[in-house]
N, C-alpha and C positions, 0 to 999 in steps of 0.2 A: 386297127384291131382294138378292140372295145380291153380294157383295163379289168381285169379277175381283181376286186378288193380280197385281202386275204382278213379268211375271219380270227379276231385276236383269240389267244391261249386267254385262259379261265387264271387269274392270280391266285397262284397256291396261298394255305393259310400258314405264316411266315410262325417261327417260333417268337420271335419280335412282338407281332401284331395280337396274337392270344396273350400273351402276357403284358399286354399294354391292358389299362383299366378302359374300358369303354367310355368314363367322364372326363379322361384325358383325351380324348381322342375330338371331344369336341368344346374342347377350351379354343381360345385364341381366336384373331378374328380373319375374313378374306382369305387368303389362299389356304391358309392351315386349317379353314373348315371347310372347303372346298375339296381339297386333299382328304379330308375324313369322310365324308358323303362320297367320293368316289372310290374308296377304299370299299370293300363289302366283306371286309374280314371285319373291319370295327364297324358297320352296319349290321351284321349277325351278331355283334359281342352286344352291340349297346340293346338290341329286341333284346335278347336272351338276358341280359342283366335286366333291365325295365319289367321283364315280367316276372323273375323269380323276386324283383323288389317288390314288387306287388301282392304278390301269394303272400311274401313273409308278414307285411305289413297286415293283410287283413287274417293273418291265422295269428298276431301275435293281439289283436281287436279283439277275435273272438278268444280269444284265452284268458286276455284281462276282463273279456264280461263275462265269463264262466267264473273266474278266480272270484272277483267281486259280488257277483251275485250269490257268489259260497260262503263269502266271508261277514258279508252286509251285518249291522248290528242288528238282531231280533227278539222279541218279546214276546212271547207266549204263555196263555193263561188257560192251565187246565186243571181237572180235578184228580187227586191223589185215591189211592185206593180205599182211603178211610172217609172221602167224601170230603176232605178240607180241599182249598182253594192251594193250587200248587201256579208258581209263576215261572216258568228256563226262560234264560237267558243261556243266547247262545253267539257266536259271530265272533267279529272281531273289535272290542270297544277302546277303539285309539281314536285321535284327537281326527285326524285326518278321514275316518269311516265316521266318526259321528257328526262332521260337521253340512254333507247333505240333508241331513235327517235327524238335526238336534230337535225342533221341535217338536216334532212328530213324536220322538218316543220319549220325549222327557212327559208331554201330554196322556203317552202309553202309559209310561212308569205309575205318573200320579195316578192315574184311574187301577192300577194294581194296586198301589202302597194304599189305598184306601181298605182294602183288606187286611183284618187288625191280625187276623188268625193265617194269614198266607204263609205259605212254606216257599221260600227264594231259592232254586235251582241254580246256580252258577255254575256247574262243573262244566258247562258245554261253551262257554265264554275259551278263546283260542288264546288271545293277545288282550293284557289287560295294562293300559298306563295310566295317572294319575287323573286325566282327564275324563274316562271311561268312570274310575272307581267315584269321582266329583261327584260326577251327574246322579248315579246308582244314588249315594251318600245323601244326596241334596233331594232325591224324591225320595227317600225313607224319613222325611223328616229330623237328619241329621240322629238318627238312634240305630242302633243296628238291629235287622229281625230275624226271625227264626231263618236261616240259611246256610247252604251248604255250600262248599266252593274249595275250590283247590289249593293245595296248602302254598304252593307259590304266587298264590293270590293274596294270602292273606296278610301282608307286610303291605300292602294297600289299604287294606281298609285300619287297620293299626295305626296308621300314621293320621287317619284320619278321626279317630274315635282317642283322643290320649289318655289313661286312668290317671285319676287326682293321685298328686304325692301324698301320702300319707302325713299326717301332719305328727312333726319332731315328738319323741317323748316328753313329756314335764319331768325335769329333775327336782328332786326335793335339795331345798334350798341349805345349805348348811351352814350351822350359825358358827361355824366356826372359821368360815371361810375367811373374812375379815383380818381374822388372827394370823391363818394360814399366810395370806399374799403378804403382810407385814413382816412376817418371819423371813418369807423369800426373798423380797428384795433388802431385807438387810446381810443376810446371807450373799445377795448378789452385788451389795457395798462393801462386805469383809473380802470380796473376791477381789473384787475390781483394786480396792487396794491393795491389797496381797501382791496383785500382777505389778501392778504403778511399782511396786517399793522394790521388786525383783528388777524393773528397769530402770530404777537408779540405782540399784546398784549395779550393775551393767555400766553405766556411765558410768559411775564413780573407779570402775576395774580401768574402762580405758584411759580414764583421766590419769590415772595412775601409770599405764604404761606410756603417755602420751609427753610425761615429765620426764620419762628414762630414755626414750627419741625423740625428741621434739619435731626431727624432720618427716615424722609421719604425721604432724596436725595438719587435715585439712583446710589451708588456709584459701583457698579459692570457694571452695564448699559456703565458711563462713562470712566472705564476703559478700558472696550470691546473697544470703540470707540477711544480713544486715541492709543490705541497700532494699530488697524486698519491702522487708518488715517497718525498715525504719523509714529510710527516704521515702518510699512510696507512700505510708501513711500521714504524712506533715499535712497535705494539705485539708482532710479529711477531719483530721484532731483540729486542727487551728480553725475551721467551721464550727466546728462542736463544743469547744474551748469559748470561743468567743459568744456566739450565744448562750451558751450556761451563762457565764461572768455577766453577760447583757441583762437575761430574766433573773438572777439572784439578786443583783443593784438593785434594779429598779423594786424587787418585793419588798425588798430589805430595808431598804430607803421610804417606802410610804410607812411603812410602821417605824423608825427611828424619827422620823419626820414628826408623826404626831404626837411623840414625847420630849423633843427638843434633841435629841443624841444623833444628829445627822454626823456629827463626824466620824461618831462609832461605822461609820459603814465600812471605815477603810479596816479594823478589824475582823469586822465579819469575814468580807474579801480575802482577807490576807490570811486569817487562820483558815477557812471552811475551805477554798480551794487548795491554798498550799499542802495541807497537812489532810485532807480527805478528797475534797473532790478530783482536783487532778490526777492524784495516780488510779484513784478508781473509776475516773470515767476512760483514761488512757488506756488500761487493761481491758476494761468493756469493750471498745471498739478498736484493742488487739484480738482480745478473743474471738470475734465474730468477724474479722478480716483476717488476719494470719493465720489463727489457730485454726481457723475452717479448711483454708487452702492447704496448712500440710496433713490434715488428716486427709483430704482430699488426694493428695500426691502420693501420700503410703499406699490409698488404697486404690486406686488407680494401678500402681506397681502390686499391687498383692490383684489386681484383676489381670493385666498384663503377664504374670509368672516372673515381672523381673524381681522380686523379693527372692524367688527361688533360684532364679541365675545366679543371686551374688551367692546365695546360701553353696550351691555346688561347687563356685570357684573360691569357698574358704575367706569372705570378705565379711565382716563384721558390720552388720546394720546399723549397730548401736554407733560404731566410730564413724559413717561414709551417710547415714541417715540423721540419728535423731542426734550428735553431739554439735555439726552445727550450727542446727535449731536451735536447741536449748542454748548455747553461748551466744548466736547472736540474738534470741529475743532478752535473756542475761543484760547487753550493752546494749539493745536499744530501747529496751522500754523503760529506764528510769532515763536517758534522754528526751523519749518523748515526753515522759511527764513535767519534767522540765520547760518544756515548748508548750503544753496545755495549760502550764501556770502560768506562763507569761501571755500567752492568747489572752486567759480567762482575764486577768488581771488586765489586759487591756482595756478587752470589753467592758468589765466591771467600773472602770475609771472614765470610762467616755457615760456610762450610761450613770455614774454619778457626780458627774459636771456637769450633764444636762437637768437631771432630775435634783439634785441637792444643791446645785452651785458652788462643786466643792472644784479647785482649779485643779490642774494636773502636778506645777509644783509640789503642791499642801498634798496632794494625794501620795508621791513617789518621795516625799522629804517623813511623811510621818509612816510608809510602811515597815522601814527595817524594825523599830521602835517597837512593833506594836506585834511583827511576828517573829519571834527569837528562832533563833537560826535551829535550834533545836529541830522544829515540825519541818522545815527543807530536808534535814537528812532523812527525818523519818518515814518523808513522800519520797526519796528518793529510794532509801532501803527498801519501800514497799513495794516498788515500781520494781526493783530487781528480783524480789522474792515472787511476786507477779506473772514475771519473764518468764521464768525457769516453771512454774507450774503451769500455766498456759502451754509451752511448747510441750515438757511431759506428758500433760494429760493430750493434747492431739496427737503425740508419737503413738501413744500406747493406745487411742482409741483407732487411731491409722494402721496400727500393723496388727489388731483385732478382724479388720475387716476378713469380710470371706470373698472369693472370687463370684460373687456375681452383686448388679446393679443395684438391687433393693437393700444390699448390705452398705455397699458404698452410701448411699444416702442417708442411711440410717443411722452410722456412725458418724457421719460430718454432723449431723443435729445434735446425736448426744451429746459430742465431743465440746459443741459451743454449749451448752447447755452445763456441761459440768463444769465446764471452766467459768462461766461465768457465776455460777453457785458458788465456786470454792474460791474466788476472789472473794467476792460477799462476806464469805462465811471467817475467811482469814482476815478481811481488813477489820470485822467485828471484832473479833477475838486480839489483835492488836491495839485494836482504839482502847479495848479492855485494861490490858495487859500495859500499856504506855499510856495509861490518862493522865498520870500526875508529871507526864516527862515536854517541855515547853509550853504549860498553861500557867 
């Protein structure tokens, strides 16, 4: 009996299979797209996706050549009701619409801007960016012309046309000006002193209460500062000491030389460094190494707010800051000048036993002789009187400072700057004052 094939049921459309993407349905490779081709639920998903992909694609074609062919930049040149030459611009003039058809219409442009009397229409311009206003800019011969345009247009072409600054007033020059800035800065020297003298006295208060507890002298503080000031700078002075002493011999020595007085060299030496040059070249290069770095340090702490931390916990700047500085450059700079005299004097004795032929004996047998003990103290007193104005005047130009950067720099300069004037200006006034005391 012949076999009836039974015809298969129709596969319903699974909720599975509709919700599966139709380009999943043909990933993978051999059975799993075998399995998809005989599936006809994702054979109806994938036509039905492929062709609504298709409509969108070409309705989204024709939408961007409507959109663009709407927006395209264009140029038109008509006449106004009074018979002048009128030019619209209209479109979209960005960098991106004008770059199929940059020369096309920068070639349009120029054949318009040849019309001296055109009227430029821009209100019909959509989208305007720096690129668009360029080009406009660059065929009006960089000048602007008689046109009209939207007032959010107009910070384009502004940026592009800039009005000259005005040039400054002339002041009339006042002859009294001269007198004026001379008054002010002396006025601004009675200040600065004024302030200086109010912080010694300040130290001189703590010094005072410092005698009645002793165990409140910062003796660590001091110590810090001495090693600083003093150790640190040895090797420094003793470079600087010893060529001074080197170029003074030797000048010294060709002019004693040609008058037969070569042995005088060893007073020159012995007076001009002991009694002037050593203490005031040893302040010079204290002032412009220490006294720079603590003004540096005040103000640093006055940028930091720690001047204002100690002020709120009740701690006295003048005892914990500037006293000490001032005691230890006090004991170390008439030690150092001590060390620059003997540098110098080395130098000076090497470079006058080569140059004069005088031995080192005869050199160190005829100095004590020839410089009275007198000028030692008074390089040394100077050297301490030195110390203490050096460190003052950097405390007080240090805790001048303001909190920001430009002030900090500006006090660290002046601060060297005054100290080394008022050295100067104090070893003058003592050479004065003490010229008849060990010559």
């Amino acid at each position: 009996m012949p076999q009836v094939r039974r015809a298969r049921r129709p596969r319903r459309l699974c909720s599975e299979h509709v919700a599966q993407e139709p380009w999943q349905c043909f990933n993978g490779t051999g059975a799993a797209r075998r399995r998809a081709y005989s599936d006809p639920c994702r054979l109806l998903a994938k036509h039905h996706e492929t062709y609504h992909r298709a409509d969108f694609v070409h309705s989204l074609a024709v939408a961007n050549e409507s959109v663009s062919s709407a927006d395209d930049p264009r140029v038109q040149q008509t006449v106004d009701a009074d018979g002048k030459p009128l030019i619209r611009i209209s479109g979209t003039w960005v960098l991106r619409s004008l770059l199929p058809q940059a020369a096309q219409l920068r070639r349009r442009l120029l054949a318009c801007a040849r019309e001296t009397n055109a009227q430029w229409d821009l209100r019909g311009i959509q989208t305007l960016d720096t690129a668009g206003a360029l080009l406009l800019w660059r065929s009006w011969g960089r000048r602007r012309p008689q046109l009209t345009l939207r007032a959010e247009h107009e910070s384009a072409f502004a940026n592009l046309s800039p009005v000259p600054a005005p040039p400054p007033p002339r002041q009339a020059r006042d002859a009294w000006e001269p007198i004026v800035a001379l008054g002010r800065n002396i006025l601004s020297l009675g200040e600065q002193a004024a302030q200086l003298l109010v912080l010694a006295g300040y130290l001189f208060l703590d010094l005072l209460q410092l005698t009645r507890h002793p165990t409140r002298i910062p003796w660590r503080e001091i110590s810090a500062n001495v090693y600083r000031t003093g150790a640190q700078a040895l090797p420094i002075i003793a470079l600087v000491g010893f060529l001074v002493g080197v170029v003074l011999s030797y000048l010294s020595g060709k002019q004693l030389k040609a008058y037969g007085g070569e042995i005088y060299i060893i007073n020159i030496l012995g007076v001009g460094i002991v009694r002037e040059l050593g203490p005031v070249l040893a302040a010079i290069l204290v002032a412009g190494r220490s006294g720079s770095s603590m003004t540096a340090q005040l103000g640093v702490m006055r940028v930091t707010e720690e001047l204002d931390a100690l002020a709120v916990m009740g701690i006295s700047q003048t005892l914990r800051l500037v006293l000490p500085k001032v005691l230890a450059l006090a004991i170390t700079l008439p030690l150092l000048v001590l060390w620059c005299n003997a540098i110098a004097l080395i130098g000076g004795m090497l470079a006058a036993n080569r140059e004069l032929g005088i031995s080192y004996g005869q050199f160190l047998h005829m100095l004590p002789p020839a410089v009275p003990i007198a000028n030692l103290w008074l390089g040394v007193g100077k050297g301490m009187l030195f110390g203490v104005l050096i460190a003052l005047i950097a405390c007080h130009y240090g805790l001048r400072i303001k909190p920001n950067t430009e002030s900090l720099g500006t006090g660290t300069t002046d601060s060297v700057v005054a100290s080394i004037t008022v050295v100067i200006l104090v070893d003058a006034a003592i050479a004065v004052m003490f010229s008849s005391v060990g010559l």
